[in-house]
C-alpha positions in Angstrom: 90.6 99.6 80.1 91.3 101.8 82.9 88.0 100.4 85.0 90.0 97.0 84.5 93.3 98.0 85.4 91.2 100.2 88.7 89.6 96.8 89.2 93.2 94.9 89.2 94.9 97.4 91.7 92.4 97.4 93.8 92.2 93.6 94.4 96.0 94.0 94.8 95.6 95.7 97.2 93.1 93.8 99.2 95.0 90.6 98.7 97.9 92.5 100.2 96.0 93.5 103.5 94.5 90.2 103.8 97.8 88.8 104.0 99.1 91.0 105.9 96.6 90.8 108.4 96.9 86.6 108.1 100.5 86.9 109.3 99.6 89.5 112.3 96.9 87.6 113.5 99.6 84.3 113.3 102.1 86.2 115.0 99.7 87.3 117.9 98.4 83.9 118.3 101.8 82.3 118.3 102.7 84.9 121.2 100.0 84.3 123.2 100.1 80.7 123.2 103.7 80.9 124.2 102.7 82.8 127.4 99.7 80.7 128.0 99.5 78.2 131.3 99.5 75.4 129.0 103.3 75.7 128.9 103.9 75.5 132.6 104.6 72.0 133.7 101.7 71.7 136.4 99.0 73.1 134.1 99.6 70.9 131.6 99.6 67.9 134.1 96.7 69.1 135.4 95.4 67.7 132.1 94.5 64.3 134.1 91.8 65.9 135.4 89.8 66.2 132.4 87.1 63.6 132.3 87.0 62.9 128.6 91.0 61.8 129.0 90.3 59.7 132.4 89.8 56.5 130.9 93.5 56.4 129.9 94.8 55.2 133.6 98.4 54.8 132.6 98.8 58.1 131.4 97.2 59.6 134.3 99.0 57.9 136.8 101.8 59.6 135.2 100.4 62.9 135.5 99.1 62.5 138.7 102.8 61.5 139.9 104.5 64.5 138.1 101.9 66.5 139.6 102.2 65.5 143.3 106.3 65.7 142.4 105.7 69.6 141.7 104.2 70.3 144.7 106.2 68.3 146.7 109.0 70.7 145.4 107.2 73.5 146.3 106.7 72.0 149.7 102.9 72.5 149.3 102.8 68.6 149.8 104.9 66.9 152.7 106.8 63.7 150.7 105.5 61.4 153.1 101.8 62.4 152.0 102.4 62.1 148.5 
């Protein structure tokens, strides 16, 4: 009785740090993805680039424009060359 009851607590217990470490791992991973370039407006256009996407030509033109947009704001890019 006492083995069972041993047995019990003790997967308790492990469930409880499993969860627990499920949730920190979610939390870290939600942190980090909300620093990541990804959010930033020019890495994520940036995404034309990639050459399993490039046979979508509408959506990359759109890209493409809101890219050459950014850095014409940032005056890396003269208007007239974009």
């Amino acid at each position: 009785m006492k083995a069972v009851r041993k047995k019990v607590s003790a997967d308790k217990q492990l469930l409880y740090f499993r969860l627990s470490s499920r949730n920190f791992l979610k939390a870290v991973v939600a942190k980090l993805l909300n620093k990541t370039a990804i959010q930033y407006p020019l890495a994520n256009n940036l995404a034309f680039l990639n050459p399993q996407l490039i046979s979508d030509t509408d959506k990359n033109k759109t890209h493409l424009k809101s890219v050459l947009h950014l850095l014409v704001q940032c005056n890396r890019v003269a208007e007239s060359e974009s």
